[in-house]
Structures are given as structure tokens and as C-alpha cells.
C-alpha positions in Angstrom: 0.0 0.0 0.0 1.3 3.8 -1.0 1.8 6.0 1.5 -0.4 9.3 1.5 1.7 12.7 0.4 1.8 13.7 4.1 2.9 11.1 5.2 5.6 10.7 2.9 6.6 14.1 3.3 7.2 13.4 7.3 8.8 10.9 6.5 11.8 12.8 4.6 11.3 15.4 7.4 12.2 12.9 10.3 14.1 10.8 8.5 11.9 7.8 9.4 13.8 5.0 6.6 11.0 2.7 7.7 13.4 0.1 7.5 14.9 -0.7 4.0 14.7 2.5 3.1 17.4 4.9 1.7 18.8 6.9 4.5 18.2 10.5 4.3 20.6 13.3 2.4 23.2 15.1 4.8 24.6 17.9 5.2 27.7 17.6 8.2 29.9 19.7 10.1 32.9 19.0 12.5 33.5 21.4 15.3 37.1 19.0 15.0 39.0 19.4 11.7 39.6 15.8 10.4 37.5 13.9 12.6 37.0 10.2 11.5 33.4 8.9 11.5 31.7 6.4 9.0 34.8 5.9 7.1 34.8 9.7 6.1 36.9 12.6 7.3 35.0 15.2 8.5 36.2 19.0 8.2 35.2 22.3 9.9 33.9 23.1 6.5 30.0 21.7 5.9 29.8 19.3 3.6 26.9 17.4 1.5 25.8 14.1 1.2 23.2 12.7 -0.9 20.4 10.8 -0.1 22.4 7.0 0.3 25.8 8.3 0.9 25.3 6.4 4.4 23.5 3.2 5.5 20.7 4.2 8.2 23.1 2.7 10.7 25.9 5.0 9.8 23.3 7.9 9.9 23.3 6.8 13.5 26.5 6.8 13.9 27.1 10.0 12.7 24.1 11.9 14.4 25.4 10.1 18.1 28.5 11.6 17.5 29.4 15.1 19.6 31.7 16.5 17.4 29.9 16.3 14.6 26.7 18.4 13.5 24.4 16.4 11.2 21.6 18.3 9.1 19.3 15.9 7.6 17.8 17.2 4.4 15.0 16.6 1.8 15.8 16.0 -1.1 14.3 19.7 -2.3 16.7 21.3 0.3 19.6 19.2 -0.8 19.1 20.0 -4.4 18.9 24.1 -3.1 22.1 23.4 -1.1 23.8 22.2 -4.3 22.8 24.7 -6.7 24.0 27.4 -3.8 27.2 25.8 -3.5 27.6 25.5 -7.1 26.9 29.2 -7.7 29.8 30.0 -4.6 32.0 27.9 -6.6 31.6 29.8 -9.6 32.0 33.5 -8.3 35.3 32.0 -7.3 
């Protein structure tokens, strides 16, 4: 059975993976330059992960963790986060 629009959409807003699901996209911060955590270095600079970079468990992991600051993001604000990295990038 489909889920309903609402429900869907708390879904991406929780982060609920209701279980094989595809963990949520990321966007993650270290107040420790080069911290180690899910078999990626983490920098003082945020960076973005899309939707599936981690398993849920890692997700986990990673929220648990005191160092680090772990945004999770739709897919809409993810896409926004992109673009508005993208358009940085180019100004130079």
C-alpha cells in the first residue's frame, strides 16, 4: 500500500527510513577538523551528502557523534544546497 503525500513528506522530514529504506541526504559539520566517523573525514567546513551516501546505521553513527553536527535534508533542500554551493563555486 502507498503511503499518503503527508505522510511521505514526514517521512523525509524525520528521517523515518522505515526500515529498507534509503537513508536521508546530509549535510555535516565538524566542530574537530579531520574527525574520522563512517569511514569519512569530517572537516570544519560543511559538507553534503546525498540521499544514500550512508546506510541508516551509519546515519546513527554519525548523528550520536558530539563533534559532529548532522543536518538531515529533503531531497528539495539538498538540491537548493547544491545549486547554492555551485553558484559560490563559480564566483570564485
Amino acid at each position: 500500500m502507498a503511503k499518503n503525500k503527508q505522510a511521505a513528506a514526514q517521512d523525509a522530514t524525520t528521517g523515518d527510513t522505515g526500515g529498507d529504506a534509503i537513508a536521508p541526504a546530509l549535510r555535516i559539520t565538524s566542530a574537530q577538523e579531520g574527525r574520522w566517523r563512517a569511514g569519512v573525514q569530517h572537516t570544519r567546513l560543511a559538507q553534503l551528502y546525498p540521499a544514500g551516501a550512508f546506510t541508516p546505521d551509519q546515519v546513527e553513527l554519525l548523528e550520536g557523534d558530539p563533534v559532529l553536527v548532522v543536518e538531515r535534508l529533503t531531497d528539495e533542500q539538498y538540491r537548493a544546497a547544491v545549486e547554492q554551493a555551485a553558484a559560490k563555486a563559480a564566483q570564485g
